[in-house]
N, C-alpha and C positions, 0 to 999 in steps of 0.2 A: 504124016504122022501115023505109026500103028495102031491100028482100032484100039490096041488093048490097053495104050498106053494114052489114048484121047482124052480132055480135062485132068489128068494125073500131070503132067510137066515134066514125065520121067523122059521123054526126048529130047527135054532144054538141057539136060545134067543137071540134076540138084548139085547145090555145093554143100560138102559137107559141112558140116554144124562146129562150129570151133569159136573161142573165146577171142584166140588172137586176131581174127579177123577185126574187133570192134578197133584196134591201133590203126590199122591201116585204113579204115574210115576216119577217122580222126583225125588223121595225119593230116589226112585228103582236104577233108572239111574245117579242120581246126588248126591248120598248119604251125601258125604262128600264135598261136594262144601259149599260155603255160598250161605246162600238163602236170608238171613236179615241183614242189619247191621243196629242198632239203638242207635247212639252215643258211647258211650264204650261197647254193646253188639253186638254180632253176635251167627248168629245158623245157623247151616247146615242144607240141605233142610232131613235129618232122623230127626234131633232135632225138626225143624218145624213141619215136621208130628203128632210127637211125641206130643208136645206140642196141637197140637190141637186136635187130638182126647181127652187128659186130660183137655182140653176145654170143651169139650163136655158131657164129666164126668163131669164134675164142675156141670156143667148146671142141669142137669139130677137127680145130687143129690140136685140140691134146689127145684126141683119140676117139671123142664118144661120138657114138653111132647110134641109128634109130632103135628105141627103145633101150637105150641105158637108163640109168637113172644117174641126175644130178641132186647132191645134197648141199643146202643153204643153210648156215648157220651166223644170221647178219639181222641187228635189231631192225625196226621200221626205218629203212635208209631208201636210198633210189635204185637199191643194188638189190632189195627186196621185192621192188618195184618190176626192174627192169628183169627179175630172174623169171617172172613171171607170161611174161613174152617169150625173153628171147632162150631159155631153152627147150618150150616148146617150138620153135622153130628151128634147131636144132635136130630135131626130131625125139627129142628124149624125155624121158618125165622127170617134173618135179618134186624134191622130197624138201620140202619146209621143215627144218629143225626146230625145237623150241629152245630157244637161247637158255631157259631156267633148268634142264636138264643136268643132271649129273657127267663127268663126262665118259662113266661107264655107260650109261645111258644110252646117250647119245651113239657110244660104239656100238652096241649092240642090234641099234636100230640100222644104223649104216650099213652093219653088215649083213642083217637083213634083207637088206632093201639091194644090197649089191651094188652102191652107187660104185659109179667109177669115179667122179670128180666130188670137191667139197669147198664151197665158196664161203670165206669165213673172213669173218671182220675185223681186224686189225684191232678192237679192244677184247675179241674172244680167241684171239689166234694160242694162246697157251693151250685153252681147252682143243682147238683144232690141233694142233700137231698130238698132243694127247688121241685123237680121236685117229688117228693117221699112222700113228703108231702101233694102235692094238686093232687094227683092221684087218682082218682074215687074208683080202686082199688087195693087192694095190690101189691107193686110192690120189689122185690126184691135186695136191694144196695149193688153191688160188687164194691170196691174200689180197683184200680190197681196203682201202683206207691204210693213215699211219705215211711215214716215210719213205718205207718200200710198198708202193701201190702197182701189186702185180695184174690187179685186175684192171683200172687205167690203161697200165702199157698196152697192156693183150689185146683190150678194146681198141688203142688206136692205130695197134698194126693189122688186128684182122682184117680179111676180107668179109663185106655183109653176104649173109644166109638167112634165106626162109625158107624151108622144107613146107613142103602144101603139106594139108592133113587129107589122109587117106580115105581112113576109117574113122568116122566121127565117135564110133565106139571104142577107140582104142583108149590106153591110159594116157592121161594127160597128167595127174598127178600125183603123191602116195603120202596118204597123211594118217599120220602114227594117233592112236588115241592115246587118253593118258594113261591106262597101264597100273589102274588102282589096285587089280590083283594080278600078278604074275608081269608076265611080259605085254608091252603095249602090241596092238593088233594094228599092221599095215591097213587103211581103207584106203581102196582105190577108185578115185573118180576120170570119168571120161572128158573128151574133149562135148560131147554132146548136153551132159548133163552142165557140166560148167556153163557152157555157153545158156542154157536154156535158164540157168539158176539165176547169173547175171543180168539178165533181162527182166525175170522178176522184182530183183533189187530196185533196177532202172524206176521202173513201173511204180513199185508198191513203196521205196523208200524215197519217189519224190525228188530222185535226181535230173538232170539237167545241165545245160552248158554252162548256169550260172552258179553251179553247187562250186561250192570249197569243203574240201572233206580233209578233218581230221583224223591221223590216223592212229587211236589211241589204241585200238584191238589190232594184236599183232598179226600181221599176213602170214603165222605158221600158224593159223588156228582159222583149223577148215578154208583154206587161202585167204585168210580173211574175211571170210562170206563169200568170197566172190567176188566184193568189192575191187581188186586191182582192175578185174576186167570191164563190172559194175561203171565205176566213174569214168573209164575209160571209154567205153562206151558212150555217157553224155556227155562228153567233153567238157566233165567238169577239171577241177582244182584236185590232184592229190596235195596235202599237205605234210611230211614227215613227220613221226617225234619219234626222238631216240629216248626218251624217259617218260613216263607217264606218272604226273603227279599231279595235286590241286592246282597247282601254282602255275607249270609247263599248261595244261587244257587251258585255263583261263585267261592266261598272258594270250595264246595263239588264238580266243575266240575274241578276243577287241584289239587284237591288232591286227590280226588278218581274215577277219569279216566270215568265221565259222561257220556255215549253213548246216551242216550232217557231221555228226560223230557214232559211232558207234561201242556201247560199251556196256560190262558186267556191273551188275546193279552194286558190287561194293565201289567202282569207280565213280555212280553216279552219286551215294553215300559220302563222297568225298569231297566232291563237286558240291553238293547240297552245305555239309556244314562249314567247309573251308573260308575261317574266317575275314577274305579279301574279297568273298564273292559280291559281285554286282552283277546286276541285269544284263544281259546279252543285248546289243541294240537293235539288233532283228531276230527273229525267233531262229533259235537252234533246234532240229529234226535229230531224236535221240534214239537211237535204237537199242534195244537192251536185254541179251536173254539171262535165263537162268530163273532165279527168284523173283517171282512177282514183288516189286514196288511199293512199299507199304502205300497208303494213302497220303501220310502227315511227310514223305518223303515227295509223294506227287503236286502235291500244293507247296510243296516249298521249291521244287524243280521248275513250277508253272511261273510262281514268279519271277524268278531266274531268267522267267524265258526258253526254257529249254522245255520240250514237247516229246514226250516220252511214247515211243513205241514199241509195244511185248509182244517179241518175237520166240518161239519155240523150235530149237532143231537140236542133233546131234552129230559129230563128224561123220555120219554115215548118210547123213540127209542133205550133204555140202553146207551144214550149218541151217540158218532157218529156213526150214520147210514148210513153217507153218506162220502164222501172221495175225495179230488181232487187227483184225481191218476195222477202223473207227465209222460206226454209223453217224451220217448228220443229225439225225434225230436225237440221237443219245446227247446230243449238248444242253437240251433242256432239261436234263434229268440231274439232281444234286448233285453236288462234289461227292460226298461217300461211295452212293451209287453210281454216278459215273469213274471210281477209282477201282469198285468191285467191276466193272468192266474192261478197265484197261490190266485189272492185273489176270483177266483172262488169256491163254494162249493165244485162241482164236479160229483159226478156219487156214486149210491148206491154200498155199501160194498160187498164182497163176500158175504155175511150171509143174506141180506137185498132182500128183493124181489125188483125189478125195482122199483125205485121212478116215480112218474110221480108230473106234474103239469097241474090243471086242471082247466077251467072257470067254470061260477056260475052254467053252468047246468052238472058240472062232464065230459065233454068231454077236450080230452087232448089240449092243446094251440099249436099252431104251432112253431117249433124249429129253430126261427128264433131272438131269442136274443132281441126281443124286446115286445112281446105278452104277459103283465105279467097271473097269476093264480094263485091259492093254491096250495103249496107243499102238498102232499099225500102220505103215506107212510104206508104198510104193509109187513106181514111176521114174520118169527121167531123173528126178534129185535124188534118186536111192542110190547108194555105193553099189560100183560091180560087184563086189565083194572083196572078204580079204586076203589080204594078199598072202600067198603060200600057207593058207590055211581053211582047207575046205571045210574041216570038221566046225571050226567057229562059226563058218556063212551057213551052215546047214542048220549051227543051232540055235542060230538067228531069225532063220526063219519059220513061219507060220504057211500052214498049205489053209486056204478057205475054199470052197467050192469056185468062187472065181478066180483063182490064181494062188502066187505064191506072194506073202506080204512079209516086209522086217518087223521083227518084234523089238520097240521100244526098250523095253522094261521097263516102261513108266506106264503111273496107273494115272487114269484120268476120267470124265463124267461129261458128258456132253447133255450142255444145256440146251433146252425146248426152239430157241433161235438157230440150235445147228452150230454154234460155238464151241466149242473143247475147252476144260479146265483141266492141266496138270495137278494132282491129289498128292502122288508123291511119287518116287522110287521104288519100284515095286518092293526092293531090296530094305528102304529107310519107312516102310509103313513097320509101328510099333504094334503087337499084336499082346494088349494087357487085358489078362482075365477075358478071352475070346472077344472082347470089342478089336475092330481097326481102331487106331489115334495115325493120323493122318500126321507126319512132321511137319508141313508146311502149314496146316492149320493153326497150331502151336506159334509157330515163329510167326505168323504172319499177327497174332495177336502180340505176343510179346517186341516187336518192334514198334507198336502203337504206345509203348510205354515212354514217356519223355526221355526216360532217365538210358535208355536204350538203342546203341548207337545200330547192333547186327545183333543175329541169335541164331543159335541153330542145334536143332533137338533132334536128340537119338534113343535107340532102346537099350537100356541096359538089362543084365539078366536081373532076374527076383523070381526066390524061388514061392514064391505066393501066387506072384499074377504070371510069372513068365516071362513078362519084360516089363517096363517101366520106365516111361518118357522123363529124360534129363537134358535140361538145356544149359547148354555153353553159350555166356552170353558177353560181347563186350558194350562198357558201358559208354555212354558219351561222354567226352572229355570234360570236366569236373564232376559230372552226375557220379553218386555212390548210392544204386539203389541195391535194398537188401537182399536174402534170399525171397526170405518170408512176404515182402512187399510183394514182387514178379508172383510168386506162386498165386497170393492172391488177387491178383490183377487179370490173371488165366482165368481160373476157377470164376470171374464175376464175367467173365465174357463168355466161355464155351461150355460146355460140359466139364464138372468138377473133375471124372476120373482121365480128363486128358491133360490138364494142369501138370507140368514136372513134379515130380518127388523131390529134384534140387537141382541146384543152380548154381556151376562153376563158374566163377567171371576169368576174364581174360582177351589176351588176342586170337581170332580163331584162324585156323592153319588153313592156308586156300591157294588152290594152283595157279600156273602164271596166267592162266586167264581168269582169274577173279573168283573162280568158282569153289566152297566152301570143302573140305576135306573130311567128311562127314569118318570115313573110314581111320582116318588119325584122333579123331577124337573116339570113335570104337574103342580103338585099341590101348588109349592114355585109359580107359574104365577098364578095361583088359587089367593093366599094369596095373 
């Protein structure tokens, strides 16, 4: 061995870092296990393998070549599953649609992104030939599912293909953000950082060969988490759902023995008051980002049996980058208190270089729970950046004397333990008569109200204070509480002037992944 490369391993060939590797362990080790079950289909994790390298065939023989990009447009099926694999062995990247797009939308993104192929699901194939037609340039229509199942036949005349990965830093995947103002921004993630992300999951979400994983968070949102490669990797249970409702989560966790779900705190909302629920017979592992959990929401989730873990990331972080890691010790501490702890963010992931949070000149905030800053975040789970967009990755980023870090846009405070608290959106902090009102502070009191099912509070203008916090709130199903009731129910809990000024009720407008359209309800005060 060369001196220079002695204790280093760099003589043995490192193998580069890749997700798809964790199938082919699996295969190895799990042969004959289920690896999918997709309403009346199941495959073992051999069949799985199988099926995706003749994925990959598929691919190969319509023309795509390393580094194209393939677009999926196919709800949680095994074809979501399997897109996951086998076109990166293909050699090409994944572009995960979001089925709830428009179908200008969705064109736009495509042509973006320059997919050559676009694998579309036999209940969305309208919107596909739509997307196919107003495509800049050729684009390739595999239909999966339905009577003509083009994706079937292809599978079973290909030849199997696994292209090695070369560059662990190359693109493995390209996932669109939602696009609240202007056009959605391509992020692109590596085969490195996938692979490194999915082993935190592994790790920190408690997986194993004997997990059953529900899959109620769609695989076009941040791949999933990670999760396809995640459970593939512990050879656990993927479970499909093509619908996500009380009733579909609930039927599949007592009939097919649910360990991990992962989901946006209005699905857990759902789960919670859905009037068929019953206890889970072994504890369900809940993963859930977005909006901290109220409390009266955590206590009624506990005895459900479902066991709530607040997770914090962005599609630019491969989803959670960050983790409220549960201390033993904190089980002795009250219910309230222990619920002001879970609805902490938490502390960066295994995989995650340290998070910090920092004031306007890049220096870290003092960790004292009340100093807010920008959340900061680099490392292997950071996006390469975006795609065909330098200018956006440049003004995303923060230079600190130690490097260069992404900037969040979320404000947050980091408590005396080293914990991180999200405060708000840099963007959703209401600024009345020069106080901060923090929006999540608000909502997180107003959901403690019985009669109060979600809430979610914005700045409106006034030309007095400048803005003034008004909550959009839906009530629970018979509950009719007033304005005046909520206003004063704030005002008894927090500081008087961060109470709403008024109180819209209603349904509130939220994207396909669960998450609150704070910008739509702007703009309904706009109107």
């Amino acid at each position: 061995m060369p001196e220079s490369s002695a204790g280093h391993g760099a003589a043995f060939g490192p193998e580069p870092l890749a997700p798809t590797l964790f199938l082919d362990r699996s295969a190895l080790v799990f042969g004959d296990r289920t690896a999918m079950i997709d309403g009346d289909r199941a495959f073992s994790y051999r069949e799985l393998r199988e099926r995706c390298t003749r994925l990959a065939g598929a691919l190969a023989e319509v023309g795509v070549r390393p580094g194209d990009r393939v677009s999926t447009l196919v709800p949680n099926t095994h074809v979501a599953l399997e897109s996951h694999f086998g076109v990166a062995w293909a050699g090409a990247v994944l572009n995960a649609l979001n089925t709830r797009l428009a179908p200008g939308e969705l064109t736009w993104i495509v042509n973006h992104a320059g997919s050559r192929v676009l694998i579309c699901d036999d209940s969305l194939a309208d919107v596909g030939e739509v997307i196919v037609a107003g495509a800049d340039h050729p684009v390739h229509l595999i239909r999966c599912g339905g009577s003509a199942d083009d994706y079937e036949q292809r599978l079973a005349s290909a030849e199997p293909l696994r292209r090695e990965v070369d560059d662990e830093w190359g693109m493995l995947s390209l996932n669109y953000t939602s696009g609240t103002t202007g056009h959605p921004k391509g992020v692109m993630y590596s085969h490195r950082g996938a692979y490194l992300q999915a082993l935190a999951m592994v790790a920190q979400g408690g997986l194993d060969a004997a997990s059953v994983f529900l899959w109620t968070l769609p695989m076009f949102h941040c791949n999933g988490w990670c999760y396809p490669w995640a459970v593939t990797a512990a050879g656990g249970v993927h479970v499909a759902l093509r619908q996500v409702s009380p009733e579909t989560i609930w039927a599949a966790i007592h009939r097919q023995g649910i360990t991990h779900l992962n989901a946006a705190p209005t699905v857990l909302t759902m789960l919670a008051s859905h009037p068929g629920a019953t206890p889970a017979a072994a504890p369900v592992h809940v993963a859930v980002g977005g909006a901290p959990p109220s409390p009266s929401l955590l206590a009624r989730l506990a005895d459900l049996n479902l066991h709530v873990t607040h997770l914090y990331g962005l599609t630019e972080s491969y989803g959670p980058a960050v983790i409220c890691d549960w201390r033993p010790e904190w089980n002795a501490l009250g219910t309230a208190e222990q619920a002001r702890r879970k609805a902490r963010q938490g502390v960066a992931n295994i995989a995650c270089s340290p998070l910090r949070v920092v004031d306007a000149d890049g220096a870290d905030v003092p960790a004292d729970g009340v100093t807010p800053g920008e959340v900061v975040l680099r490392g292997n789970v950071v996006m390469l950046g975006y795609y065909r967009d330098p200018d956006a990755t440049a003004a995303a980023t923060v230079q600190r004397p130690d490097g260069a870090w992404f900037r969040t846009g979320d404000v947050g405070v980091v408590h005396p333990d080293g914990y991180m608290e999200v405060r708000d959106r840099a963007k959703d902090v209401i600024i009345s008569g020069g106080e901060n009102i923090t929006s999540i502070e608000v909502e997180q009191v107003l959901v403690r109200h019985p009669g109060v099912l979600e809430a979610a509070v914005v700045g409106a203008p006034d030309e007095t204070w400048g803005e003034v916090p008004v909550a959009f709130v839906a009530p629970r199903p018979g509950a009719s509480p007033s304005e005046a009731e909520l206003i004063e129910f704030v005002q008894e809990a927090i500081a008087r002037f961060k109470a709403p000024r008024r109180v819209i009720f209603g349904d509130l407008p939220k994207t396909s992944t669960g998450k609150i359209q704070k910008f739509v309800l702007r703009e309904r005060l706009r109107g």
